[in-house]
C-alpha positions, 0 to 999 in steps of 0.5 A: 500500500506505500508503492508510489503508485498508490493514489494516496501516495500520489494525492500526498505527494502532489499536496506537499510538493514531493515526488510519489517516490520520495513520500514512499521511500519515507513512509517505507522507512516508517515501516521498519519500525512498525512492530506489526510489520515486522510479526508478518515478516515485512521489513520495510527499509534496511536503514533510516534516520534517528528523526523518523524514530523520534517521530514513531516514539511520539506518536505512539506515546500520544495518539490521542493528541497526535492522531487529531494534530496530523489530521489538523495539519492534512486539512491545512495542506488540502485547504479544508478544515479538519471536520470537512476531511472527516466528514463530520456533520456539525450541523447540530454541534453546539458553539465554543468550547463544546464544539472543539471538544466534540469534533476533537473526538470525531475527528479521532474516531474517523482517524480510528476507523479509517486507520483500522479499514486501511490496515486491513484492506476494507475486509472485515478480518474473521469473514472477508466481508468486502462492504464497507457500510457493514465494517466496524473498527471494533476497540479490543482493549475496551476505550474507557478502559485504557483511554491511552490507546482509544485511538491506536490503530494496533488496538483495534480489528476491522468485523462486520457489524455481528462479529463486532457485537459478539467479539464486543461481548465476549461471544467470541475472542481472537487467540495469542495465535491469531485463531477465532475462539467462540464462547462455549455460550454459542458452541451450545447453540451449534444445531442452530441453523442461523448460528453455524451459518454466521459463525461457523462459517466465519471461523473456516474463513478466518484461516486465509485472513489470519495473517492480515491481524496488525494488533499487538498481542498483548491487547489481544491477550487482554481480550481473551482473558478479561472479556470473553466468556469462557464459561457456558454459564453466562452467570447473569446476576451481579451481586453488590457487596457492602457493609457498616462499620461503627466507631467500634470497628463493628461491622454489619454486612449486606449484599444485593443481587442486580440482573445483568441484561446488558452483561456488563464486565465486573471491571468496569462495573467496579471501576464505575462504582469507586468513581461514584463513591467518595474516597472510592468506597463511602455512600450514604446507603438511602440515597441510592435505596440499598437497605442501611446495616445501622447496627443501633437498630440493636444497640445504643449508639456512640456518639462518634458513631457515623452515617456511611456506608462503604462499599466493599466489592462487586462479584458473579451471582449465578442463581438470583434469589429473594435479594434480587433488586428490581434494578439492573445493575446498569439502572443501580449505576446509574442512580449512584451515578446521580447521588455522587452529581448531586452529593452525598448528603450526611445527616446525624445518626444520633438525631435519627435513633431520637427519632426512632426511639420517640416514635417507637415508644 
């Protein structure tokens, strides 16, 4: 794709007053640093200059700024603006500072998707589905779990939009040794008409296209280990862990059990949760209608006996029981989400158990 008869090349070289053969002799000087060139055997130029290398280092210490930054200077050169290059409607964007930020990210996205549809020749890499309206470029180390590569091309896999769900959820995974792996959740399902027409096929035609994969392994080896499902049992229910803790350091546990329809990962439901909570673990229990463990229900109370609760993990539930919250563990965050905007109100337990007392007698 670097020859000097690529059109992109050409188009490149016209803009920045280069010959097609100087911008590919650079571009294969690029190429010997590239990692993933390397896995398929590509060497790209024998020798290089120190800059070129300074210049791959950075950008890859910083996609996020850079990827924005070299579309900004492309858009320059073609005389356009930046969201024009991109193709980003911003029609209905709002004014100042919003604006910038939100063509920022579009314009990083488009980068993204182009860059993944580039590497693998508009084919989705599973099936070798050639249309483009029907490809996704699919994250495989998940955006809001390491931001630092959202916008890195070597995370990232070109699937057509039903791979791209499963591999998304975890149905499916790509192996340290570049093979598709499905979910024992769909080998279940193997008798299904529809499921061994979409999946099955798609794995006997990942053989010939395996070699296209450019992502590094160890984003792949993220996915394969925190993401896909390996157990048939889809385990469903999350289960929210919390306790009270008195002045005494006496405790009193509860737990909640919440469905999972949307089958969010613990990781980021935990990651989530501690983002919402103050100093990662407190909560005031009633705020986000999870039943109070006060420990004066029973005993008197001490005066520096406090109103919080803390949050102590989050895990699997395979059978739900009479704990089952009505809430999805998605609504469950989203309300603690809301409480942490709005803050978390304390009050005066002593005030309260005076309160019980007078009422109770």
């Amino acid at each position: 794709r670097i020859h000097n008869r690529n059109p992109d090349i050409i188009d490149l070289a016209n803009l920045i007053g280069r010959t097609p053969s100087a911008v590919s002799w650079k571009l294969a000087n690029f190429a010997r640093l590239d990692p993933s060139l390397k896995n398929r055997g590509i060497s790209g130029a024998t020798h290089g200059s120190k800059t070129e290398k300074d210049v791959w280092d950075e950008f890859n210490q910083d996609w996020e700024s850079l990827s924005f930054t070299s579309e900004k200077l492309l858009a320059q050169f073609k005389g356009k603006a930046v969201e024009d290059i991109s193709n980003i409607d911003t029609s209905d964007l709002p004014p100042g500072r919003e604006r910038e930020m939100i063509v920022r990210a579009r314009v990083n996205q488009s980068f993204f998707r182009n860059s993944i549809l580039a590497a693998y020749n508009s084919k989705c890499c599973i099936t070798g589905l050639a249309i483009p309206e029907l490809l996704n470029a699919s994250h495989i180390v998940p955006w809001s779990v390491d931001p630092h590569n959202r916008v890195n091309p070597r995370n990232g896999l070109c699937l057509n939009a039903i791979h791209d769900r499963a591999f998304d959820r975890g149905l499916l995974t790509i192996t340290s040794k570049f093979t598709v792996k499905l979910s024992p959740s769909i080998k279940i399902l193997q008798n299904d008409e529809a499921i061994e027409k979409i999946y099955y096929l798609g794995m006997k035609v990942c053989k010939s296209v395996t070699r296209q994969i450019c992502s590094e392994l160890g984003f792949v080896e993220y996915h394969n280990q925190k993401i896909f499902k390996r157990d048939s049992n889809l385990n469903s229910f999350v289960k929210f862990n919390y306790l009270y803790r008195d002045a005494g350091n006496y405790k009193s546990w509860g737990e909640l059990i919440f469905s999972n329809p949307d089958e969010l990962n613990l990781e980021e439901v935990d990651r989530l949760l501690r983002l919402a909570f103050d100093q990662e673990i407190i909560f005031i229990a009633h705020q986000i209608d999870v039943p109070e463990l006060f420990l004066y229900a029973k005993d008197d109370l001490n005066d520096d006996d406090h109103c919080f609760h803390e949050y102590d993990s989050v895990e699997l539930a395979e059978v739900a029981d009479s704990r089952l919250d009505s809430r999805s563990i998605k609504q469950f965050l989203q309300q603690v989400e809301f409480a942490s905007i709005s803050g978390w109100k304390a009050f005066s337990p002593l005030k309260r158990l005076a309160k019980i007392r007078k009422y109770s007698n």
